[in-house]
C-alpha atoms as a printed R data frame, in Angstrom:
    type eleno elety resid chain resno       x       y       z
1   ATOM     1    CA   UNK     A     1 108.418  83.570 100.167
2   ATOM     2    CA   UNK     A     2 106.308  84.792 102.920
3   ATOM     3    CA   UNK     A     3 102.529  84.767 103.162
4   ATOM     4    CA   UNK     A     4 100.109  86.364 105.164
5   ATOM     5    CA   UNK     A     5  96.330  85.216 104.250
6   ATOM     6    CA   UNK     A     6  93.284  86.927 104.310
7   ATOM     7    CA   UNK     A     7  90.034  85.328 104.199
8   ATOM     8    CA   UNK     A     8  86.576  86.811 103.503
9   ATOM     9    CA   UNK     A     9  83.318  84.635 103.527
10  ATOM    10    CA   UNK     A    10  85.794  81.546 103.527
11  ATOM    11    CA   UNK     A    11  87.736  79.984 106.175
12  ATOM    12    CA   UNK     A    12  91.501  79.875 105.362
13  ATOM    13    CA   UNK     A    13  92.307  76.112 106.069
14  ATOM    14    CA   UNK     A    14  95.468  74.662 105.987
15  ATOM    15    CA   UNK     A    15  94.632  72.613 102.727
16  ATOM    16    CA   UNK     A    16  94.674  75.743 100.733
17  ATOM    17    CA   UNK     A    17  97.151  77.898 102.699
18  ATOM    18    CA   UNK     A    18  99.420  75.160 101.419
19  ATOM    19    CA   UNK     A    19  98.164  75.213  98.019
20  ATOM    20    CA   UNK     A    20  98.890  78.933  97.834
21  ATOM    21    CA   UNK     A    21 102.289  78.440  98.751
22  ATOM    22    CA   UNK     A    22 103.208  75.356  96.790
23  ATOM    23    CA   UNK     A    23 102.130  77.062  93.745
24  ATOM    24    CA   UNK     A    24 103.529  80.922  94.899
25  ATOM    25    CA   UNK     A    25 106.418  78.926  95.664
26  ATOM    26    CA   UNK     A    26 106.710  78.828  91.590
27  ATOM    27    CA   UNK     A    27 108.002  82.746  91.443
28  ATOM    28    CA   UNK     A    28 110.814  82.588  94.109
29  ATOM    29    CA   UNK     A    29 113.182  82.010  91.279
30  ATOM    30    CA   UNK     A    30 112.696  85.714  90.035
31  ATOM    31    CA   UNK     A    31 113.557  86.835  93.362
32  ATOM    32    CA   UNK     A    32 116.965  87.478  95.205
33  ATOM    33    CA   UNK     A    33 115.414  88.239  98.572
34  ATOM    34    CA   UNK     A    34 112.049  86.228  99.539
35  ATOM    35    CA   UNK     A    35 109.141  88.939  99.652
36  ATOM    36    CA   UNK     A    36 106.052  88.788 101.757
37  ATOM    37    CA   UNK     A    37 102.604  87.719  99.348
38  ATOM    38    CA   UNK     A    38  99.483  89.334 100.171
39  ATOM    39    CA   UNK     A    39  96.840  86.562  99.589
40  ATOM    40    CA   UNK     A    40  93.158  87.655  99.735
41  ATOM    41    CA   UNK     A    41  90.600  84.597  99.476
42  ATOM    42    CA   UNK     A    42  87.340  85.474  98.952
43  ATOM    43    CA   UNK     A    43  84.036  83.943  97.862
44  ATOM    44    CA   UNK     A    44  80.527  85.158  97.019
45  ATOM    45    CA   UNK     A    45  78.029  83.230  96.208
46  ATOM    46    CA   UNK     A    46  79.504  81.334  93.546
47  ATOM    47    CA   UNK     A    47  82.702  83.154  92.792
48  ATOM    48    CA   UNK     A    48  85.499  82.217  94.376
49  ATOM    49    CA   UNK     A    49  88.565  85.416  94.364
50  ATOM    50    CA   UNK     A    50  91.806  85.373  94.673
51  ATOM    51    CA   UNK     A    51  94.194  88.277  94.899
52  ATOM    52    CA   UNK     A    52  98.188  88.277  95.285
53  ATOM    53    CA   UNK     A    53  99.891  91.314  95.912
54  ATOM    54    CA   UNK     A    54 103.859  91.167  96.329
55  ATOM    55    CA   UNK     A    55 105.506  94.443  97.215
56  ATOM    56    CA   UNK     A    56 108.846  94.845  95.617
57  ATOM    57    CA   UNK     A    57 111.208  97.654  95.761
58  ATOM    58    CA   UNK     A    58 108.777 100.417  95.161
59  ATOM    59    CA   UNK     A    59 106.894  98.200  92.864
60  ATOM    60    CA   UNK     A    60 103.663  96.344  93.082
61  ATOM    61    CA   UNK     A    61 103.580  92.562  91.867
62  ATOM    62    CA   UNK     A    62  99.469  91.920  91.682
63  ATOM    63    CA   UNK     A    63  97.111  89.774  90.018
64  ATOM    64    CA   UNK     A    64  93.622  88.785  90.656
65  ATOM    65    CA   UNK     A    65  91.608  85.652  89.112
66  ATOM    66    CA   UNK     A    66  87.778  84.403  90.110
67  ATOM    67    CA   UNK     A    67  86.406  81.346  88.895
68  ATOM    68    CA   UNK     A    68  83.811  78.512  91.020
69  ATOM    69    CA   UNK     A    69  86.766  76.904  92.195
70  ATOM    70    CA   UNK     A    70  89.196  78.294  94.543
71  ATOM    71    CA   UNK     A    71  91.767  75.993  93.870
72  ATOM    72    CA   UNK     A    72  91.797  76.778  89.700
73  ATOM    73    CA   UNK     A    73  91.342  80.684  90.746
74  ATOM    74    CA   UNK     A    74  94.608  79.838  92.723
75  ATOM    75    CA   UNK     A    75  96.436  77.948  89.576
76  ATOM    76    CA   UNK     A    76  94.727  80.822  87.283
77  ATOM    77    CA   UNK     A    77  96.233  83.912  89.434
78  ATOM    78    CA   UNK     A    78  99.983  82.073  89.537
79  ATOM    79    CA   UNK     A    79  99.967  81.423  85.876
80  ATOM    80    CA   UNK     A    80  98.932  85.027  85.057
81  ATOM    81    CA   UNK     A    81 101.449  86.242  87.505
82  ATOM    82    CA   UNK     A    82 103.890  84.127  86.338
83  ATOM    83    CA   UNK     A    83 103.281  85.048  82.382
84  ATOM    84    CA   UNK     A    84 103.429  88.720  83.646
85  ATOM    85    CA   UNK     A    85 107.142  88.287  85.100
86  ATOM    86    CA   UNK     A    86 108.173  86.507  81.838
87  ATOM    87    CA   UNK     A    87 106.226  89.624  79.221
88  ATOM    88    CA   UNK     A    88 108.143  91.979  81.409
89  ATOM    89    CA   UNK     A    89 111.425  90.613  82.285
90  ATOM    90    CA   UNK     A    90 113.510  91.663  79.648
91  ATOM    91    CA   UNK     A    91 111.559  95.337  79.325
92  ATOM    92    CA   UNK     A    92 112.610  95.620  82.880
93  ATOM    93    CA   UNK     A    93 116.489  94.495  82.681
94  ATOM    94    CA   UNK     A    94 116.758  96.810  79.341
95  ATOM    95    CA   UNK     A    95 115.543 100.136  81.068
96  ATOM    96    CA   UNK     A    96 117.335  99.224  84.615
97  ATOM    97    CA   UNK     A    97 120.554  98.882  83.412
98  ATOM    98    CA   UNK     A    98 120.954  95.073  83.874
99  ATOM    99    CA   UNK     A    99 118.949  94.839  86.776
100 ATOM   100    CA   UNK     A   100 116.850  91.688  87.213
101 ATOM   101    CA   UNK     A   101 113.317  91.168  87.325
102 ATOM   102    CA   UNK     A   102 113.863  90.055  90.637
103 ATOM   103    CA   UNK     A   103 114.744  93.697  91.818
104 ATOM   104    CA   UNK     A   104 110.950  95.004  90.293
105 ATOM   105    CA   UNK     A   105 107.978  93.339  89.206
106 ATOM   106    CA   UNK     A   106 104.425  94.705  89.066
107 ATOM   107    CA   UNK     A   107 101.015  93.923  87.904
108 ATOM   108    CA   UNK     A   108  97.044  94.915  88.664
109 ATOM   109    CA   UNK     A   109  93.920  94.243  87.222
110 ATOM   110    CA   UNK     A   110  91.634  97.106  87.212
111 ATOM   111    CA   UNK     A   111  88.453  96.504  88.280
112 ATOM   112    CA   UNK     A   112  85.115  98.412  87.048
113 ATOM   113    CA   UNK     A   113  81.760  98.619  88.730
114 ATOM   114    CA   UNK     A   114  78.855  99.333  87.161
115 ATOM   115    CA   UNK     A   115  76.247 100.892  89.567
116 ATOM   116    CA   UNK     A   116  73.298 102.712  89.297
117 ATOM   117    CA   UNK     A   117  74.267 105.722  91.651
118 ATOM   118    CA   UNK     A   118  78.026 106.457  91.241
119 ATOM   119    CA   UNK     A   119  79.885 107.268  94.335
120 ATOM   120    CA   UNK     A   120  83.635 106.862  96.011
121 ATOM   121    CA   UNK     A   121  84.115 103.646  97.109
122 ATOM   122    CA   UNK     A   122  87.421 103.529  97.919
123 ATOM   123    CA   UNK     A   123  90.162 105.821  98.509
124 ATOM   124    CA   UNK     A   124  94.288 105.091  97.766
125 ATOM   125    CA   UNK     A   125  97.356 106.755  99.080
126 ATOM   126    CA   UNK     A   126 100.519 106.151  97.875
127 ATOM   127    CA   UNK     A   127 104.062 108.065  97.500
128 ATOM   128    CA   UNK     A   128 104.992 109.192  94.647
129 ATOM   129    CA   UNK     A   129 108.298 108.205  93.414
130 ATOM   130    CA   UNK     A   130 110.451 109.996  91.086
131 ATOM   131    CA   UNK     A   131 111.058 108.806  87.771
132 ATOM   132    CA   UNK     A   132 110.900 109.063  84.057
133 ATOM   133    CA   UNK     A   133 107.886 109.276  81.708
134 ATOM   134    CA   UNK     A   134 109.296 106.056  80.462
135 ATOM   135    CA   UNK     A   135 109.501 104.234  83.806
136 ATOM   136    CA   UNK     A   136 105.906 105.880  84.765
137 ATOM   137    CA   UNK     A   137 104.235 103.786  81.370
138 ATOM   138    CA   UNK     A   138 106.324 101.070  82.119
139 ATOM   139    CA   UNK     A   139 104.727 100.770  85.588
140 ATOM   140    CA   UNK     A   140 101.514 101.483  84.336
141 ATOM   141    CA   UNK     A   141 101.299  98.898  81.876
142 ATOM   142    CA   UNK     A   142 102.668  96.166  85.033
143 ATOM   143    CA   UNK     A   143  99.765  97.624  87.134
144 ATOM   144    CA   UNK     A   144  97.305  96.754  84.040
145 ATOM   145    CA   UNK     A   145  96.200 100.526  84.708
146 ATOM   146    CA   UNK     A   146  94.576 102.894  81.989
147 ATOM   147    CA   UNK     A   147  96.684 105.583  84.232
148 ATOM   148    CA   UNK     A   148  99.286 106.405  86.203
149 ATOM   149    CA   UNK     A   149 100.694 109.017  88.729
150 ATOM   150    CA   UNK     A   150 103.874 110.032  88.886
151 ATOM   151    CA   UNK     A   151 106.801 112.549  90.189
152 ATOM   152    CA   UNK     A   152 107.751 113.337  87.159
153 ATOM   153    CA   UNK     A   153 112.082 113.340  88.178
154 ATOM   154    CA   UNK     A   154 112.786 116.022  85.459
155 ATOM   155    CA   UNK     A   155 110.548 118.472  86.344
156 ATOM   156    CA   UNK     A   156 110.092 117.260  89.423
157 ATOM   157    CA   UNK     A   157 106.069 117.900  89.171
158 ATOM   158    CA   UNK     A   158 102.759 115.947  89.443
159 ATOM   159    CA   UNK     A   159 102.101 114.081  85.924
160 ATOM   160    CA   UNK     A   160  99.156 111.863  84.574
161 ATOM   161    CA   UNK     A   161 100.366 109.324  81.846
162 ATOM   162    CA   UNK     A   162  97.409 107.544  80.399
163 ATOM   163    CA   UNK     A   163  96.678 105.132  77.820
164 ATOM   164    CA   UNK     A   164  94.369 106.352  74.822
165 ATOM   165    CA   UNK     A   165  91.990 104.440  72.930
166 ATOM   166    CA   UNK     A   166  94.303 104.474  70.076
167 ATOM   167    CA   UNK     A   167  96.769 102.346  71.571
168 ATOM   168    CA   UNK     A   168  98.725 105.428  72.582
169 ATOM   169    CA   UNK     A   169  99.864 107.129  75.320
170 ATOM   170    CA   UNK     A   170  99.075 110.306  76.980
171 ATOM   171    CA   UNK     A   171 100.792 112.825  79.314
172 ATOM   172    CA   UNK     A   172  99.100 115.512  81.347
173 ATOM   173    CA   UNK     A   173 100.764 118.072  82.931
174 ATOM   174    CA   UNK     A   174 100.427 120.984  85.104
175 ATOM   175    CA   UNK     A   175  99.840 124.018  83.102
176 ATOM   176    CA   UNK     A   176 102.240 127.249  84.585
């Protein structure tokens, strides 16, 4: 696997760089090709970050974990990752058509603020890619999103799918 570190309020040493990728090293066996990890250290004030993103196929591998201690925020965000690839693995193979989990992963933990003045604090872009309702809740539910949008590849239109508080899940669509 690949790596390309980002530090913020911390100085990336070699110590942990090679922490990272002993433990990263973990989740080359679900992969064919080695991809390239994102790894985001970060601490403030007592909270020490760590965020992985792996880009696979069209897919998004990601998983964030914060404790006092970089190193267990490091063991913390592999296990998680690693528990994510085994939940999903044979979801993945079943709708693909015997495709591995090393062709598509994905995973994100949504993150809230609370503040006292709401306002846009960051902005995404991302293609959408064509696929089923199926595939879009599928993806959502790797993301660890209440939401997802999609190309929806039978209609080929904008959709929302979106998890209710029921457990349930919800599609929005364009009204004509």
């Amino acid at each position: 696997m690949k790596f390309q570190f980002r530090g913020k309020n911390i100085q990336v040493t070699d110590a942990l760089k090679e922490r990272v990728e002993k433990k990263l090293g973990k989740l080359d066996k679900y992969f064919d090709t080695p991809p390239e990890a994102i790894v985001t250290l970060s601490v403030e004030k007592e909270r020490h970050r760590v965020e992985v993103t792996i880009p696979l196929n069209g897919y998004i591998l990601r998983g964030e974990e914060e404790t006092n201690d970089m190193y267990s925020s490091v063991d913390q965000v592999v296990e998680k990752l690693e528990k994510q690839m085994e939940k999903y693995r044979t979801r993945l193979s079943k709708r693909n058509k015997g495709a591995s989990i090393k062709d598509i992963a994905a995973s994100f933990v949504e993150r809230t603020a609370v503040e006292e003045d709401p306002r846009l604090v960051r902005t995404k872009r991302f293609a959408l890619k064509p696929m089923s309702v199926e595939e879009a809740i599928l993806q959502m539910n790797l993301l660890g999103h209440s939401f997802f949008v999609f190309s929806n590849a039978e209609n080929e239109e904008v959709n929302v799918v979106y998890r209710r508080k029921d457990g349930n899940y919800g599609l929005i669509e364009r009204e004509n």
